[in-house]
MARFIKOL-356294 format. One record per residue (C-alpha): chain; z, x, y. Coordinates in pm, whole numbers, plus 32768, in hexadecimal, padded with zeros to 4 digits. Each point is the difference from the previous one (the first is absolute). Example, Ala and Ser with C-alpha at 12.3 -4.5 7.8 and 13.67 -1.06 7.14 Angstrom:
{lumza: A, pz: 830C, px: 84CE, py: 7E3E}
{lumza: A, pz: 7FBE, px: 8089, py: 8158}
This chain:
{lumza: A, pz: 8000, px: 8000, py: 8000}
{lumza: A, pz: 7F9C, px: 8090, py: 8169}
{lumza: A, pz: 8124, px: 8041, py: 80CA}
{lumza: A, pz: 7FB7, px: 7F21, py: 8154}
{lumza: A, pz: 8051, px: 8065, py: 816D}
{lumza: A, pz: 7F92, px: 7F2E, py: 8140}
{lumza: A, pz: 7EBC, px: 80D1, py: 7FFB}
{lumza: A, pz: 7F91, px: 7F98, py: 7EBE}
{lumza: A, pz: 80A8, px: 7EB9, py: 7F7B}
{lumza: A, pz: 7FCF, px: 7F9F, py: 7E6D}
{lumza: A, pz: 7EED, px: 7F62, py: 7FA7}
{lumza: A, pz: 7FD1, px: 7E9A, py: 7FEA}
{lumza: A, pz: 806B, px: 7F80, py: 7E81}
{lumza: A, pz: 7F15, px: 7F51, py: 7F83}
{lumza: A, pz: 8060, px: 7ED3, py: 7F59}
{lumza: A, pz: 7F71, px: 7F6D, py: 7EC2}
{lumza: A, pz: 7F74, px: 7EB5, py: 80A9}
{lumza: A, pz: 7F3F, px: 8123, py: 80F4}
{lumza: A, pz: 7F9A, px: 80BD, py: 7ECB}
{lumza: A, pz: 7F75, px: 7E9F, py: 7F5E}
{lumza: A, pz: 7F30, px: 7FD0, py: 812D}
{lumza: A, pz: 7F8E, px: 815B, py: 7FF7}
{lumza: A, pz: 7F7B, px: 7FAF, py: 7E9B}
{lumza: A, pz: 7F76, px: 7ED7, py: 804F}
{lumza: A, pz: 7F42, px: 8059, py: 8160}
{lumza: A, pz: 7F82, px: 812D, py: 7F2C}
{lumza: A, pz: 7FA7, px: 7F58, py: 7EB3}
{lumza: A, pz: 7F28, px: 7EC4, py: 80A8}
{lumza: A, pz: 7F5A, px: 8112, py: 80F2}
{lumza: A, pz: 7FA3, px: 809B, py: 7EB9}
{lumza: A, pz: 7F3B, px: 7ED8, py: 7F81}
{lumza: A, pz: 7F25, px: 7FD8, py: 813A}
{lumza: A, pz: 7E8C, px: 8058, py: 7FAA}
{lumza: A, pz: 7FE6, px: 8155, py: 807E}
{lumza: A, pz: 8145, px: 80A2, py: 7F30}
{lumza: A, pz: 7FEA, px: 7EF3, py: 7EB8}
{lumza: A, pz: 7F00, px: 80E7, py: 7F16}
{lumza: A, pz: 80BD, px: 814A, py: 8046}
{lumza: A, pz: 80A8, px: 8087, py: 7EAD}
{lumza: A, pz: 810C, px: 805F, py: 80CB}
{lumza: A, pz: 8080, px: 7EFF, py: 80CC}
{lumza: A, pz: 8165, px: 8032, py: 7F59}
{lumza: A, pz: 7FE9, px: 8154, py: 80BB}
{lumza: A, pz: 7F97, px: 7F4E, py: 813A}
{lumza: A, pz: 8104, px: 7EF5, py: 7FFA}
{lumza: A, pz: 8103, px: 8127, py: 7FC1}
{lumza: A, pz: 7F93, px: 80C2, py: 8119}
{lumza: A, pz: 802B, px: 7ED3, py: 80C6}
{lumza: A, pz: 814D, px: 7FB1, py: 7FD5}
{lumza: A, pz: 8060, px: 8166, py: 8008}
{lumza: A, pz: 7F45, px: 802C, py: 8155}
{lumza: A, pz: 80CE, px: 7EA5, py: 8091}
{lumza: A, pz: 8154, px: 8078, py: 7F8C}
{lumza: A, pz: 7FB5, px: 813E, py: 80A4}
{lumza: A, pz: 7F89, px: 7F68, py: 8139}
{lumza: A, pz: 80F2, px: 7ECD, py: 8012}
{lumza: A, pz: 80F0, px: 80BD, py: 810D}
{lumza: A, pz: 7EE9, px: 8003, py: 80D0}
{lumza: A, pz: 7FCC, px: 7E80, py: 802C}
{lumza: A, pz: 806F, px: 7FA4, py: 816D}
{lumza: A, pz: 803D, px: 7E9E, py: 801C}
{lumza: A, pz: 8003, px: 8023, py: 8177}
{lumza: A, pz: 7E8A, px: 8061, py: 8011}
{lumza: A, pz: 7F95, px: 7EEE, py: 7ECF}
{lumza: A, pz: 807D, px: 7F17, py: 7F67}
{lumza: A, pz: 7F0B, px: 7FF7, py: 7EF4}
{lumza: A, pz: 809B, px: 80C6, py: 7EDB}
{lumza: A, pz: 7EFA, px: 7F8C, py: 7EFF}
{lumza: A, pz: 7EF9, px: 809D, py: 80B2}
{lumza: A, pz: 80A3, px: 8143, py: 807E}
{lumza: A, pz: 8008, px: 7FF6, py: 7E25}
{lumza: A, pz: 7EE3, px: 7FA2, py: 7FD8}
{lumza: A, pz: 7F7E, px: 8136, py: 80E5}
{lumza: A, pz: 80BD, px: 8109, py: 7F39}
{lumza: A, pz: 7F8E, px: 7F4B, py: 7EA8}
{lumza: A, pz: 7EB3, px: 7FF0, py: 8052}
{lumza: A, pz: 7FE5, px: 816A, py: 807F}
{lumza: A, pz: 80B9, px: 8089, py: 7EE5}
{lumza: A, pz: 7EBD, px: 7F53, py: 7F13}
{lumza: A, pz: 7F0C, px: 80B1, py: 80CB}
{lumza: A, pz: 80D7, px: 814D, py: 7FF9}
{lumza: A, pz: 7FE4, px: 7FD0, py: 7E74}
{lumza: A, pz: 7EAF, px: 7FAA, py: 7FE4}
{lumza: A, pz: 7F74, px: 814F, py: 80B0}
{lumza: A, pz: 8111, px: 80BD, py: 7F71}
{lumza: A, pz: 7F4C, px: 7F7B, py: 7E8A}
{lumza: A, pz: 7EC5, px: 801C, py: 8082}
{lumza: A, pz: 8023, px: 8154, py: 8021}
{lumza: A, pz: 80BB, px: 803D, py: 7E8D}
{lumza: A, pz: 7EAD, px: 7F51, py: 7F83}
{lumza: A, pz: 7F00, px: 80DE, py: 80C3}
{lumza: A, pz: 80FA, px: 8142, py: 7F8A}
{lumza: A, pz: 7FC8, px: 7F50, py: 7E87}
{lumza: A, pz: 7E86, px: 7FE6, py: 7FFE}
{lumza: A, pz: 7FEB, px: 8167, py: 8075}
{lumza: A, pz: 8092, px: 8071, py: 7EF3}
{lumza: A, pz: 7F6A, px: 7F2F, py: 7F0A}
{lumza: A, pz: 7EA8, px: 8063, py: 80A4}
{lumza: A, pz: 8038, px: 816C, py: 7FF2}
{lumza: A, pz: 8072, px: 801F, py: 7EB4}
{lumza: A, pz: 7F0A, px: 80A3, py: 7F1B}
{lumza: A, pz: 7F63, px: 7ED3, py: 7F2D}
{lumza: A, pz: 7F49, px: 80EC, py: 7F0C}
{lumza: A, pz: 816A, px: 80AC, py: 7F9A}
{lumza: A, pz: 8024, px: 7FBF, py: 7EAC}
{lumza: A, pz: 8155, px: 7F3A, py: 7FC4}
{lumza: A, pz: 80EC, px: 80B4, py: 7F00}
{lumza: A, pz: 7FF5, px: 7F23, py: 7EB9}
{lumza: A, pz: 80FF, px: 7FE2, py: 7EF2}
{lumza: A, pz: 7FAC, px: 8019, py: 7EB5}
{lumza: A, pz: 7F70, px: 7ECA, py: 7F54}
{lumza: A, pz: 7F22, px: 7FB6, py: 815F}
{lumza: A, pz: 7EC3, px: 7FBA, py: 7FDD}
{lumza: A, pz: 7F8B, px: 7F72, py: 8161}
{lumza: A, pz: 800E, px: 80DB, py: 8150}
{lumza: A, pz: 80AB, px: 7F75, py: 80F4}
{lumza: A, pz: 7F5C, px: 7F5E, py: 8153}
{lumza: A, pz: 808E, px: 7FC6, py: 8131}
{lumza: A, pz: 7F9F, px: 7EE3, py: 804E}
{lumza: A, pz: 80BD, px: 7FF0, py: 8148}
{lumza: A, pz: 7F23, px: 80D1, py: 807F}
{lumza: A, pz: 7EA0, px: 7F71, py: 7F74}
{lumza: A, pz: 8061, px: 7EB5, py: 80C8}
{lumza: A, pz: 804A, px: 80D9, py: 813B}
{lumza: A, pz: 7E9C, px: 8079, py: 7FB8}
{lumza: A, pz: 7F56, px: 7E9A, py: 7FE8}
{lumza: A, pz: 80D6, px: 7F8E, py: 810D}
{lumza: A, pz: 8008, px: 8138, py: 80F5}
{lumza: A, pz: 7EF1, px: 7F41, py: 80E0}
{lumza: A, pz: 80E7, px: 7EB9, py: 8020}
{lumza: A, pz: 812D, px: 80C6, py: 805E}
{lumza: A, pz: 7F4E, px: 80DB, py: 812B}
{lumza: A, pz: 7FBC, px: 7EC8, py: 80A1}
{lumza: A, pz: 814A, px: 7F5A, py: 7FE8}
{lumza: A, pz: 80A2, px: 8145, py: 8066}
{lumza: A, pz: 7F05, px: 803B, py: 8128}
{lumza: A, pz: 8027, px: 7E5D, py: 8063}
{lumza: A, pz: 8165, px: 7FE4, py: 8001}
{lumza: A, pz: 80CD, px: 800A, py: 8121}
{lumza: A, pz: 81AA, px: 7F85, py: 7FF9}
{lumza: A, pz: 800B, px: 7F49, py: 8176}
{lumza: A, pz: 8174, px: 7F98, py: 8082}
{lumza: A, pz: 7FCB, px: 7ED5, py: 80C1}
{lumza: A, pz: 7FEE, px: 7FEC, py: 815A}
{lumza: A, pz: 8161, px: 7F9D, py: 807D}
{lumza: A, pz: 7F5E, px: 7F87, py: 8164}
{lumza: A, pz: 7F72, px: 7EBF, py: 800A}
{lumza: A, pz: 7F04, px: 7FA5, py: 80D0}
{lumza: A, pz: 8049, px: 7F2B, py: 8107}
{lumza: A, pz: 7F36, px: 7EB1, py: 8017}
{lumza: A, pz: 7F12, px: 7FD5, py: 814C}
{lumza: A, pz: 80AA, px: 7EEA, py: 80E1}
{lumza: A, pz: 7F04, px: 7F35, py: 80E8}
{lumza: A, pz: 7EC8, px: 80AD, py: 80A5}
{lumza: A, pz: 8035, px: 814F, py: 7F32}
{lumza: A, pz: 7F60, px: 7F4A, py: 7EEF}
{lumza: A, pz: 7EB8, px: 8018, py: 80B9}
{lumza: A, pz: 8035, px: 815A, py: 8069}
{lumza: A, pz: 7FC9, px: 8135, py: 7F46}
């Protein structure tokens, strides 16, 4: 337990009905349609939670009073965080997989007949094509906090 002084007061405890909401901001921000076909979304929903415990002292009623969005922030930050983060464990994969000598023969053990493929890599192959252009075509954008304000009266005539 930190030791607190009036510099640096304890951190908030965070309660179980605050942990519940946690989970459940993080879990239904899980299923919308651009985080519900990741194989790790149990990674993404753990970050998330992590990220709002961490961040909970930070909250300032006085400037919102919006809690669920100030969550919602952190969770949905802490997905996109996770996403590059095993985007880039993938890329690091493939290289491997791509520069490791096909034509090196496998050691057998006795009784084997067949020589071993790697098949891993023969779909890279057929698929290497495919991949370049969803690498080269995808692009994580935050959303724009700002919104725009509507025209009022003449300005909707004027550019």
């Amino acid at each position: 337990m930190r030791k607190s002084s009036y510099r640096n007061p304890p951190p908030p405890i965070v309660s179980d009905y605050m942990g519940e909401c946690f989970y459940k901001i993080a879990t239904h921000l899980s299923y919308r349609p651009n985080f519900i076909n990741y194989t790790y979304r149990e990674e993404m929903v753990g970050d998330g939670i992590e990220n709002c415990i961490r961040y909970a002292k930070n909250f300032n009623p006085e400037k919102s009073k919006n809690p669920f969005a100030y969550f919602t922030q952190i969770i949905y930050y802490a997905f996109l965080r996770r996403i590059a983060k095993e985007k880039k464990q993938t890329t690091i994969k493939e290289k491997i997989v791509q520069n490791t000598d096909d034509t090196r023969s496998y050691e057998l053990m006795e009784g084997d007949v067949d020589v071993y493929h790697n098949s891993y890599l023969e779909f890279l192959r057929d698929n290497q094509d495919r991949y370049q252009l969803i690498k080269e075509n995808e692009v994580v954008e935050p959303p724009n906090p700002k919104k725009k304000q509507s025209k009022k009266g003449i300005e909707h005539f004027v550019d």
